[in-house]
C-alpha positions in Angstrom: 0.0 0.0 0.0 1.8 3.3 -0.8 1.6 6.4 1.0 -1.1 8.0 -0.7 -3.2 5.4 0.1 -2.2 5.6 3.5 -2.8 9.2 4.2 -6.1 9.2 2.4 -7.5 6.3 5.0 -5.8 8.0 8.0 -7.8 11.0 6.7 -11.2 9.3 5.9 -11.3 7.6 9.5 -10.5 10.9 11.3 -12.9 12.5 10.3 -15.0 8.8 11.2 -13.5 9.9 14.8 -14.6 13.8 14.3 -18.1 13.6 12.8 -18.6 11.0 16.1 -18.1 13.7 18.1 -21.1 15.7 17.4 -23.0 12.3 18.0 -21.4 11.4 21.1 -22.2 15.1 22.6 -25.6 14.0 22.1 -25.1 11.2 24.9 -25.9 12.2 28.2 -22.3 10.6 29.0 -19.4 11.9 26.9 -15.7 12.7 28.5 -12.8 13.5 26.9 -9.0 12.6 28.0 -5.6 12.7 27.3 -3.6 9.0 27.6 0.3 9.1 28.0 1.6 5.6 28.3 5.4 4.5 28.6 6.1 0.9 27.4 9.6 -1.5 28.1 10.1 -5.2 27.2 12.6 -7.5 27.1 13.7 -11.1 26.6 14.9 -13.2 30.0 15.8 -16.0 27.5 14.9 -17.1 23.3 11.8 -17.9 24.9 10.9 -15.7 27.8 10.1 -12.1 27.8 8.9 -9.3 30.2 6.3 -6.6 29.5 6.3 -3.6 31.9 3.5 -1.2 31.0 2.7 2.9 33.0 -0.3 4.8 32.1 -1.8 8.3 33.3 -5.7 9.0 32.4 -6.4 12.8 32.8 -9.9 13.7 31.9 -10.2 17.5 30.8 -14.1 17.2 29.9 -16.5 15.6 31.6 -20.1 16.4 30.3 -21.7 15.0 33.0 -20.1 17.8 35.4 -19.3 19.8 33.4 -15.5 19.3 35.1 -11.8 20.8 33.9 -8.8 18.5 34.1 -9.2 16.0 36.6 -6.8 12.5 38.0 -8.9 9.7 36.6 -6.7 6.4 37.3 -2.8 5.4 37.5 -1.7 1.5 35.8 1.2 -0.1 36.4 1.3 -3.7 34.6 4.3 -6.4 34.3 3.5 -9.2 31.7 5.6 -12.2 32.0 5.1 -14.0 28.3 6.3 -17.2 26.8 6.7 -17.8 23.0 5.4 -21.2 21.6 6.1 -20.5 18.1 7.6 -18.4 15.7 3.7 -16.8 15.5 2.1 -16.9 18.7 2.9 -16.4 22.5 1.2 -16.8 26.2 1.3 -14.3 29.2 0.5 -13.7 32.4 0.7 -10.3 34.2 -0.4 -8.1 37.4 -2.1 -4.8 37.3 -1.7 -2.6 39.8 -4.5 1.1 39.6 -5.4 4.0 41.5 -8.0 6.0 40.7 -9.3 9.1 42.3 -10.8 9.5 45.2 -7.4 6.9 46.7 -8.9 3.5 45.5 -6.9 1.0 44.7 -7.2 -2.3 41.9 -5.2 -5.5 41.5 -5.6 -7.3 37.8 -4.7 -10.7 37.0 -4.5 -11.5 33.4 -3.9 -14.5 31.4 -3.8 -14.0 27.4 -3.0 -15.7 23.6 -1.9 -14.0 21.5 -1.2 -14.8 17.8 -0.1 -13.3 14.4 -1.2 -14.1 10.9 -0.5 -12.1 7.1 -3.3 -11.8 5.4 -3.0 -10.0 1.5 0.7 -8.8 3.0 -1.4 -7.4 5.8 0.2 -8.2 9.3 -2.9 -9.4 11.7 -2.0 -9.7 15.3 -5.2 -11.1 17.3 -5.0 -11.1 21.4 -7.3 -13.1 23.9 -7.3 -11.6 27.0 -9.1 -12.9 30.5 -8.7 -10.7 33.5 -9.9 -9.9 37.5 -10.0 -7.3 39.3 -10.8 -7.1 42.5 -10.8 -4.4 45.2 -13.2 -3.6 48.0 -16.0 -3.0 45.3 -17.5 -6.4 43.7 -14.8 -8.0 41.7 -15.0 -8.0 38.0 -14.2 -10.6 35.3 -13.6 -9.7 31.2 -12.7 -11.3 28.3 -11.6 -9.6 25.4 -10.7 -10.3 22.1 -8.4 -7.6 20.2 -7.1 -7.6 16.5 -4.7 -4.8 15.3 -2.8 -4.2 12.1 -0.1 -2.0 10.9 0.0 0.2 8.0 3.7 0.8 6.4 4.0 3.9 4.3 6.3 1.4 2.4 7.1 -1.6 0.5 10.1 -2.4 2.5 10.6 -3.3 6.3 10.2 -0.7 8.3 13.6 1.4 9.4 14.2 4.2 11.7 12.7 7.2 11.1 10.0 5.4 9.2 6.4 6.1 9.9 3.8 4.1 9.7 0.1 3.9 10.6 -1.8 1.4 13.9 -5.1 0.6 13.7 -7.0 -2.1 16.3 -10.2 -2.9 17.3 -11.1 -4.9 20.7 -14.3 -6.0 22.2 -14.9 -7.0 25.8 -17.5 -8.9 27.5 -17.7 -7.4 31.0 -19.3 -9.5 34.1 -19.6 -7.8 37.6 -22.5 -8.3 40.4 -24.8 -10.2 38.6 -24.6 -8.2 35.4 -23.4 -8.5 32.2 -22.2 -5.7 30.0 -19.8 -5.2 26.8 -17.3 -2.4 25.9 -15.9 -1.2 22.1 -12.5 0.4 21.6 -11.7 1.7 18.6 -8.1 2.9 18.0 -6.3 4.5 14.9 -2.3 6.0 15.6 0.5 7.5 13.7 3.9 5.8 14.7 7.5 6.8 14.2 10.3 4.1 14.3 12.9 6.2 16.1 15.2 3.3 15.8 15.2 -0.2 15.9 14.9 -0.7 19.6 12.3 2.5 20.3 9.1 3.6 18.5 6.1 6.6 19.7 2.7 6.8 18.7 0.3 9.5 18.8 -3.5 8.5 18.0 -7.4 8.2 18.8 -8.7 5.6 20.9 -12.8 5.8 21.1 -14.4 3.8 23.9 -17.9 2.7 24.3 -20.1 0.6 27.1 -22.8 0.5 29.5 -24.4 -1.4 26.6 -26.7 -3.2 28.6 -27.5 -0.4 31.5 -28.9 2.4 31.6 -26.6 6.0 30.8 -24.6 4.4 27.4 -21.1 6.0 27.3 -18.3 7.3 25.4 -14.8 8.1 26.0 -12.6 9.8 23.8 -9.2 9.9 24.5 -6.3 11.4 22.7 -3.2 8.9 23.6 0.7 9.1 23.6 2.7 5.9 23.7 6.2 5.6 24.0 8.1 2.2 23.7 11.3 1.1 24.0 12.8 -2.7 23.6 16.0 -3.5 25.5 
């Protein structure tokens, strides 16, 4: 796909993502927030690698309240993954949150994940289980994500190449007796700063409380920054 392609579609969905905005004001629950997110991973042997994860929600509008720039929640996440094949892997990890108001989370998560090439296409697919628990009621997901990347290029990637990250995950949400579902829509721009660090900038529009009442959207303007020892 060459670049023209590439900037047309990364044009086409943002305006998908700003024409959703005027329907999403609609909503009696819309919020807007910024996500910076700093990434490390690295191998413990051929087989065995480590996933460390930090990331900051700030919410600057809250339509609900009406609010300015408030703390929303603090993750800190370790992975520990093992690779069964050239193509797919397994992990578990801990999650650690705060949100506001001082309350505190721990996650467990177990998860698949899997890659395929489909019309040169890279597909990555992830199944995800997790639990958190606190002093509320604890909560169980699964969650199913598939993500692709766009290269502005014929040729492997290289530093200083760009390129563009699209995904799309689902999770089914059970807590107290009640079932519920979540959408997450992402679309980034990425820069390979060299071969061992990469940032993204992008979109990542979140929907649920499918199946109660007050449906909700979350749009949240992210910055990730990875680097691979």
């Amino acid at each position: 796909m060459n670049s023209v392609n590439l900037i047309k579609y990364f044009i086409i969905l943002t305006a998908f993502f700003a024409l959703s905005h005027s329907q999403m004001q609609a909503q009696q629950r819309f919020s807007i927030g910024v996500i910076p997110e700093f990434n490390l991973d690295y191998k413990l042997s051929e087989r065995v690698f480590v996933k460390h994860g930090f990331e900051l929600q700030e919410i600057f509008y809250n339509k609900e309240d009406d609010s300015k720039l408030q703390f929303n929640k603090l993750d800190i996440q370790n992975i520990l993954g093992f690779i069964t094949s050239e193509k797919s892997s397994v992990g578990v990890g801990y999650l650690f949150r705060v949100k506001e108001g001082h309350r505190y989370y721990h996650r467990t998560t177990q998860q698949f994940s899997f890659k395929k090439t489909i019309a040169s296409l890279p597909i990555s697919h992830r199944l995800r289980t997790d639990q958190t628990f606190s002093d509320e009621k604890p909560k169980f997901r699964f969650r199913y994500r598939v993500k692709t990347v766009f290269k502005f290029k014929e040729e492997a990637l290289a530093a200083g190449d760009k390129y563009l990250a699209a995904s799309l995950e689902t999770l089914y949400i059970r807590e107290s007796q009640s079932d519920d579902f979540e959408n997450r829509v992402y679309l980034g721009l990425g820069f390979l700063i060299n071969s061992k660090s990469d940032f993204e900038i992008g979109l990542d529009w979140r929907t649920d409380d499918y199946l109660v009442s007050g449906f909700r959207n979350r749009l949240w303007l992210t910055a990730s920054y990875s680097y691979h020892l």
